[in-house]
N, C-alpha and C positions, 0 to 999 in steps of 0.2 A: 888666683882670683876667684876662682869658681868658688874654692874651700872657702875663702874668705865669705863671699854672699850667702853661702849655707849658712853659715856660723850667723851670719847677719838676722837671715829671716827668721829662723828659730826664735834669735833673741826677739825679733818683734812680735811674734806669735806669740812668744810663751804668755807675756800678761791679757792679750785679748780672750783669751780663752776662760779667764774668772769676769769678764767686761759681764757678760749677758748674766752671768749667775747673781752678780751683783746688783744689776738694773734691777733686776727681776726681785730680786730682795726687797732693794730698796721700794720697789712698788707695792708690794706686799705688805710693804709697813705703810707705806701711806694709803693703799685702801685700809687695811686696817686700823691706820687714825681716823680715816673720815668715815667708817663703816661706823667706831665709835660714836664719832658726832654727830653721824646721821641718828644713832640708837636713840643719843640723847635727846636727840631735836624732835623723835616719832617719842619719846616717852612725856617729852615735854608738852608734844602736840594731842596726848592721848589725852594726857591730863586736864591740860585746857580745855580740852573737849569735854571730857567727864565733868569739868568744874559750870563747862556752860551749859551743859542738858541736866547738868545740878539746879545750877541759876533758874533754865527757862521751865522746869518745872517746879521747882521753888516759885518761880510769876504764876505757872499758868494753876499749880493750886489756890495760889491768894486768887488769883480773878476765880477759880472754879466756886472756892468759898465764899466770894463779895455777891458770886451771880445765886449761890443757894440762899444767901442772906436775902435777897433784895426777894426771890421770889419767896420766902417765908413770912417777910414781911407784908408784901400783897397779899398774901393768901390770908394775913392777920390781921388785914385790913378790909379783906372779903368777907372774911367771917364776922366780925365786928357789923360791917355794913349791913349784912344780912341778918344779925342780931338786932342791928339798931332799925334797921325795916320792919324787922316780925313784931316788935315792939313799940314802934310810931304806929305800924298798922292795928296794932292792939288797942292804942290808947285814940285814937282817929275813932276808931268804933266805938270805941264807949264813952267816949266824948261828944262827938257829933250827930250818935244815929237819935237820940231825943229832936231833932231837929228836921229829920227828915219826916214828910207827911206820905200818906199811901190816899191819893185821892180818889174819889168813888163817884163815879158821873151815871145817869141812866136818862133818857131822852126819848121818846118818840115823833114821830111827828104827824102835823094835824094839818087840814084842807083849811087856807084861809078865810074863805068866803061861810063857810059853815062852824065853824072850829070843831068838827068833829074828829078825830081820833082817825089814822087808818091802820084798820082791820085784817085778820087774818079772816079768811072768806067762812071757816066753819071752828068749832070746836077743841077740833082734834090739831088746830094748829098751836103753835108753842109760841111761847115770848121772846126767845131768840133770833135775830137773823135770819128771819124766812126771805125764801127766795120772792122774789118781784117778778110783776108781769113789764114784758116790750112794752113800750110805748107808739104809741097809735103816731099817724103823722102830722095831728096837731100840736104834739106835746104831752098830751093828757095821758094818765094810766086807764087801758081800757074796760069798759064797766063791764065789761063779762070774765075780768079774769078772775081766776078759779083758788087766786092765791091771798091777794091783798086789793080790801076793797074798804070806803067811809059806809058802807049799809053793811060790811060783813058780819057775821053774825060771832063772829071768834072773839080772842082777844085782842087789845090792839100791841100793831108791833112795837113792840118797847126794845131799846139797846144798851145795854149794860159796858161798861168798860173801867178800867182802872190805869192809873199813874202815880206816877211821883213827882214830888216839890218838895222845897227845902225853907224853911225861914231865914231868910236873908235881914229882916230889919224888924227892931222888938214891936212897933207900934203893929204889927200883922201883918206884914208884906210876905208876902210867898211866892217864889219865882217857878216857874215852869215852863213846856215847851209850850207856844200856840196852840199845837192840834191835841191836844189835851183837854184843853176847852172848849175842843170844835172840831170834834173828832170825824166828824160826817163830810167834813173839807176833803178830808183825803180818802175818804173807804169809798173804793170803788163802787162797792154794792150796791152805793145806795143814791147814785150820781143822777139816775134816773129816775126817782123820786123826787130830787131837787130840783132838777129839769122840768118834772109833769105842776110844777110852782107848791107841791108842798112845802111846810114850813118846820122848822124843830120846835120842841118847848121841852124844857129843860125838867125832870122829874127831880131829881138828885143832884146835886153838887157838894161835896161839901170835905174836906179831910179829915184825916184820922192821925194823931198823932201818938209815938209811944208811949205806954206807962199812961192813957189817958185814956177814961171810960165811955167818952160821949165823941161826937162826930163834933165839926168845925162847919157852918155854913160857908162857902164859896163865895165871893163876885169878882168879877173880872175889872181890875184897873186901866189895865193898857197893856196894849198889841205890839212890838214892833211889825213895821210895815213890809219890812226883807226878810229877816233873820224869824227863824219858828222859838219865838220868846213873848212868853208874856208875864205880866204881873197880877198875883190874886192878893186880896185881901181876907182878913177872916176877925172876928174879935174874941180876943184871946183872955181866957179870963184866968190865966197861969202864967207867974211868970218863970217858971221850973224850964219849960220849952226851948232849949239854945237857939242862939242866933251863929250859922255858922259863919264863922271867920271868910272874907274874900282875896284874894290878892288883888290890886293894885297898880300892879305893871303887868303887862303880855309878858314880858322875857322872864317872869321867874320860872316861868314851865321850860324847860330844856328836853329833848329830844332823849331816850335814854333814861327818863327819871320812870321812876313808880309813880302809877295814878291810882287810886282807887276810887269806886263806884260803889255809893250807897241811893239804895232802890229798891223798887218792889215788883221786879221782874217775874212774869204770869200772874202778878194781882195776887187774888186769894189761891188759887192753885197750892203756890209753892209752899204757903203759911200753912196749910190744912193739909200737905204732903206730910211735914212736920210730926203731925197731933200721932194720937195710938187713936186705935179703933175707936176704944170707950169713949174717949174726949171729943175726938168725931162726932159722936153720935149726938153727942150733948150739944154741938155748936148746929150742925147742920138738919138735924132731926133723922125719925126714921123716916118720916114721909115727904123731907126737905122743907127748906124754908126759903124764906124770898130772900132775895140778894141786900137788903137793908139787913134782914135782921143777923143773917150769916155776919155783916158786919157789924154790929152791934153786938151779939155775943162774942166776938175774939175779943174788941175792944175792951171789955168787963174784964176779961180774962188775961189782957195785957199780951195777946200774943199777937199782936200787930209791929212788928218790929224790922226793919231792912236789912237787905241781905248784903252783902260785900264782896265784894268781886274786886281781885287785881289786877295789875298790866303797867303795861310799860309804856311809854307814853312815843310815836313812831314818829309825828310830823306836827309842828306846830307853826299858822300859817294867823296874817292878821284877821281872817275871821272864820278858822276851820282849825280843831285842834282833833287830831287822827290818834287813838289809842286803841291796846287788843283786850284792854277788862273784859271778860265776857260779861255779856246783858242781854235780854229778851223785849217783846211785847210787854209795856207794863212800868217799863225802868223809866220811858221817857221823859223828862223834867230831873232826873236825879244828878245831885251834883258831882262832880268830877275833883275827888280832892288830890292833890298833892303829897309829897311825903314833909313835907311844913306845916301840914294841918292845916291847910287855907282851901277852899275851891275854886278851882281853875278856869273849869268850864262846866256847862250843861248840857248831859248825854240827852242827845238829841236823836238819835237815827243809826240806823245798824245796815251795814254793807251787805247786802245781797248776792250770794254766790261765793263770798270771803268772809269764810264764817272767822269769828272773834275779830273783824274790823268794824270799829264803832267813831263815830265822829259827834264829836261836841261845839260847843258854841262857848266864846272866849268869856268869862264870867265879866268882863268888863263892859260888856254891853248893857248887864242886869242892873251896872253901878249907876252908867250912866238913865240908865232908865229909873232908875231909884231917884236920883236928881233931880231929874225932869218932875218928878212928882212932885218932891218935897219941892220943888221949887213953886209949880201952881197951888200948894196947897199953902204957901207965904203970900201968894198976891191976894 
């Protein structure tokens, strides 16, 4: 029995003994199928991969290209803008500056009760802007002062100034600011003269237009009563002289646009900056000349012409239009055109402490003031 179970176990042993060689085979083949399938599935997955950072840079060139396109095409449409600016601006100036006037005012003033002249107290005083004496505590300039007196033995104080207007309507209308006309409203200098009851009288008025030999007499139409606007008349014996174009509506001025400013910023200054020596000498003299005739020889000579200044136009409000053109003493009344060729507004006043901020008055106020006329002048 014993030999018998010997014989027994053997035989069951003998085939376990290939059992594990086999398993072990047979797992070796099947990771090595699915090692395969895996290969195929990571070759598959590479590929895919490669095909879609194919794809997304295939997109993101086309958008790289759409976004150089669009900004080539802004940039060719900046250029363009700025082309068609430098060239509206061109043709704005040589279009409209026959239209603009450099007006030429001089005034002293004189004691009502006498109509005498007041005086610079001696000789040696000048016709410009002499200093003034305090006033006493009735009012009155005191007769001992040593500066400006109605018995002085000088000359009398005379004040000279200059601006700008523009023709707004062919029969002679010319618009400009208020204190243009009446310049001694707002100069402080001379606030205490007004106060001691002297009065102004007007020596000079009158403009100057370009490309034309002789001066314009002056007179004053009408005031607005808020706004620093007025209307001059003048009789025009040319009809060469443009009438410049107005807009019509507040909103054609946009925030953002180009304005330009034609004017005669520091008057004669800047005109006679211009000249050469020799030509100097021929306008102004060697010994100088009076402030008429300095304008009377440019005039002859056609070199009375406005200066142009650009900018951008900052804030536009229903009765305040903000742009940075620069402008000076001098520009006041000049008009404020547009890049349309129309004008906007009337540079009126220059920001103090922010230099190149200038503020205008909306040219629709001049229209309606141009109505008002023509309308009393149908009754």
């Amino acid at each position: 029995m014993q030999f018998d179970d010997g014989q027994n176990n053997r035989h069951i042993r003998g085939p376990s003994r290939w059992l594990f060689p086999a398993m072990f085979i047979i797992g070796l083949a099947v990771l090595g199928v699915l090692s395969v399938r895996q290969y195929h599935q990571i070759q598959q997955l590479k590929q895919a991969n490669v095909q879609a950072r194919s794809s997304d840079w295939a997109n993101h060139l086309v958008n790289l290209q759409r976004h150089v396109d669009r900004e080539i095409e802004q940039s060719n449409q900046q250029v363009n803008e700025i082309a068609n600016c430098s060239y509206n601006s061109e043709k704005i100036v040589a279009d409209l500056s026959g239209g603009v006037c450099l007006i030429q005012g001089e005034y002293m003033f004189v004691d009502p009760k006498t109509g005498l002249p007041l005086r610079c107290a001696d000789e040696a005083g000048t016709r410009r802007n002499q200093p003034f004496s305090p006033l006493s505590r009735d009012g009155q300039i005191q007769a001992s002062s040593p500066s400006l007196s109605i018995e002085g033995a000088g000359p009398p104080l005379v004040v000279q100034y200059t601006g700008t207007g523009f023709l707004i309507d062919r029969r002679g209308y010319i618009a400009t600011n208020k204190h243009v006309t009446s310049p001694w409203l707002v100069a402080e200098e001379y606030q205490l003269i007004l106060q001691a009851g002297y009065e102004v009288q007007m020596l000079l008025f009158r403009a100057f237009f370009p490309n034309h030999a002789k001066g314009f007499d002056l007179e004053v139409i009408r005031s607005a009563q808020e706004e620093d606007l007025t209307m001059l008349h003048c009789r025009l014996d040319s009809t060469t002289i443009p009438v410049l174009p107005c807009v019509d509506k507040q909103d054609a001025l946009k925030v953002g646009q180009t304005v330009i400013v034609l004017g005669y910023p520091t008057g004669f200054d800047l005109l006679l900056a211009r000249l050469g020596r020799d030509e100097l000498e021929q306008i102004v003299g060697q010994e100088g000349r009076s402030f008429e005739e300095v304008a009377l020889n440019m005039a002859k000579r056609h070199l009375i012409q406005p200066v142009a200044t650009r900018g951008m136009c900052g804030r536009v409000s229903a009765g305040r239009i903000v742009y940075d053109a620069p402008t000076a003493i001098g520009a006041s009344g000049a008009p404020v055109i547009g890049s349309n060729g129309k004008v906007m507004a009337i540079n009126t006043a220059i920001l103090k402490g922010f230099a190149g901020t200038n503020f205008g008055i909306p040219i629709g106020r001049a229209l309606e003031m141009m109505d008002q006329i023509t309308h009393d002048k149908l009754k």
